[in-house]
N, C-alpha and C positions, 0 to 999 in steps of 0.2 A: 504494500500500500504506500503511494507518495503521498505528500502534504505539501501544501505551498504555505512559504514564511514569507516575512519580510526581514532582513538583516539591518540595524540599526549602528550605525557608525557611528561614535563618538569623537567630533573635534579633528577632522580631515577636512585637508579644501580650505582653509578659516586663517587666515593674514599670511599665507605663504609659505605655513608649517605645514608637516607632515601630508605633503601633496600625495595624492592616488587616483591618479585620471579610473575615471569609468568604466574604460575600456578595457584596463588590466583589471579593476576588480571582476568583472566581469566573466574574463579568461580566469583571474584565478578558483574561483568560487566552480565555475565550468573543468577547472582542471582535478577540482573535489568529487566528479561527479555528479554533482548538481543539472540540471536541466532546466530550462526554459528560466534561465537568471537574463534578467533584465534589472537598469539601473533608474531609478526617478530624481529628477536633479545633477546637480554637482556635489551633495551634500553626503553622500553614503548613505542613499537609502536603494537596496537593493532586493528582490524579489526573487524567489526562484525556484525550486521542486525540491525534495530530499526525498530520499526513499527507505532513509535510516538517522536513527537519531529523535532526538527532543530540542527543548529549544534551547537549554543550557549544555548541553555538548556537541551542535551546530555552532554555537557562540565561541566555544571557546578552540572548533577546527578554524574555523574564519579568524579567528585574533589570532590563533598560532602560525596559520599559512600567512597571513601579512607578515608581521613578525620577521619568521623567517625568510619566505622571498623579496621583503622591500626593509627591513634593518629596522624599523621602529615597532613599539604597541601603538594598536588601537586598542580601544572599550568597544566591545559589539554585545548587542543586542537581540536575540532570534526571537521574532513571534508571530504565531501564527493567526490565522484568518478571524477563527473564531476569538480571541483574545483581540484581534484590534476592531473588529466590528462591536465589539461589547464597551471597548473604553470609547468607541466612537458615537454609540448609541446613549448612552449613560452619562452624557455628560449634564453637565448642573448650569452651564449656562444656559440663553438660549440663539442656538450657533446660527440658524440659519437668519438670524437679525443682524451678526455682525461682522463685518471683515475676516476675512480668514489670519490678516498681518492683529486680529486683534484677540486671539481665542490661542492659546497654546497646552498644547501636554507636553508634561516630560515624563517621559518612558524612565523605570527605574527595574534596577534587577532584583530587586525585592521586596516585597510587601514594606511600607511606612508606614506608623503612629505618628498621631496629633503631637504626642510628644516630643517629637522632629522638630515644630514647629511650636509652639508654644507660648516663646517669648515675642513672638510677633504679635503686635497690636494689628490688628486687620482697618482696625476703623482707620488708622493716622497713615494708612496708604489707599484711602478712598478717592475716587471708585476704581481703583483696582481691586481685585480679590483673587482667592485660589479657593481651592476644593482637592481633597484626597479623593481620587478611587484606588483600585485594585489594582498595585502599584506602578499608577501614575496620578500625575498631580496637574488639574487642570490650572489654568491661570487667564486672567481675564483681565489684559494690559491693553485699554481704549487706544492710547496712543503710539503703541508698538512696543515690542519684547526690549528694543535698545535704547528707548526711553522708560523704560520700566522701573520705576524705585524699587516695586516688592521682587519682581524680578531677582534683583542684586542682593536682596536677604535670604531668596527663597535659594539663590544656588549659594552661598558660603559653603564653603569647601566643610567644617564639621560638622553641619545639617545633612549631607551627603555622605558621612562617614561612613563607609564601609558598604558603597551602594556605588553602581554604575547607574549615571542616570545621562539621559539624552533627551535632549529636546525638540518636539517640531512642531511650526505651525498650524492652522486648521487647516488649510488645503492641503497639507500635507496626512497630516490625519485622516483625510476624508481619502486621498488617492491613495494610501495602502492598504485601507479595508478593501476597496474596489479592486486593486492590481491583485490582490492574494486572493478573490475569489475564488472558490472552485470552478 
């Protein structure tokens, strides 16, 4: 039985560090075996078949094969159809009202508590807001992720402690429930 994922990159392509044109990831993932891998963006979001495997030892053939064929780590991400049609359906804002550059998830590798978050005052970054689901964290920045105050609290490197988390916009959310369909 194969499964279509999505493969989630963390932090390639992004001010001229750790470059990975498409087209290799592409062949390498293909060179795993994989089938029908396809890339969306420039950003490491990649699609593709497995015929073996889960999502967390898909994640961590994909981080090893870069690794070793291109000399750095990436953080990856594997998930599959039904897991990103569920954080895409579930979401707590209401998405089809607003810009896609204005509604973001970040995908994380494992389940969070509010305790993560805590010492954020929600109100004193109004009207921005976030929401947990089932480990990702919706966030709802009016004026863009890179004008985002909450943004910049929600990613601090000890609030993330001992998580892989990656982020993507709504159109981006919405095109890899749709690309990983069956």
């Amino acid at each position: 039985m194969t499964t279509t994922y999505a493969a989630l990159l963390r932090g390639i392509n992004v001010g001229g560090h750790r470059k990975l044109p498409m087209e290799r990831l592409r062949a390498l993932l293909t060179g795993l075996g994989h089938t029908g891998v396809t890339t969306y963006l420039q950003s490491g979001n990649t699609v593709f078949t497995a015929g073996h495997g889960d999502e967390e030892s898909l994640a961590l053939e994909v981080s090893g094969a870069i690794e070793e064929q291109l000399g750095f780590a990436v953080d990856v991400l594997v998930r599959d159809h039904a897991y990103l049609t569920a954080v895409r359906d579930a979401c707590p804002f209401p998405a089809d009202e607003l810009e896609g550059r204005q509604l973001h998830v970040t995908y994380f590798s494992a389940s969070v508590d509010t305790e993560r978050y805590a010492e954020i005052d929600p109100a004193a970054y109004l009207p921005e807001d976030f929401r947990l689901g089932e480990r990702a964290l919706y966030l709802y920045a009016p004026d863009g992720l890179g004008r985002s105050k909450l943004a910049e609290q929600l990613a601090r490197p000890r609030r993330n402690k001992g998580l892989i988390a990656t982020t993507r916009n709504w159109n981006t959310v919405v095109k890899l429930a749709e690309l990983t369909a069956p």
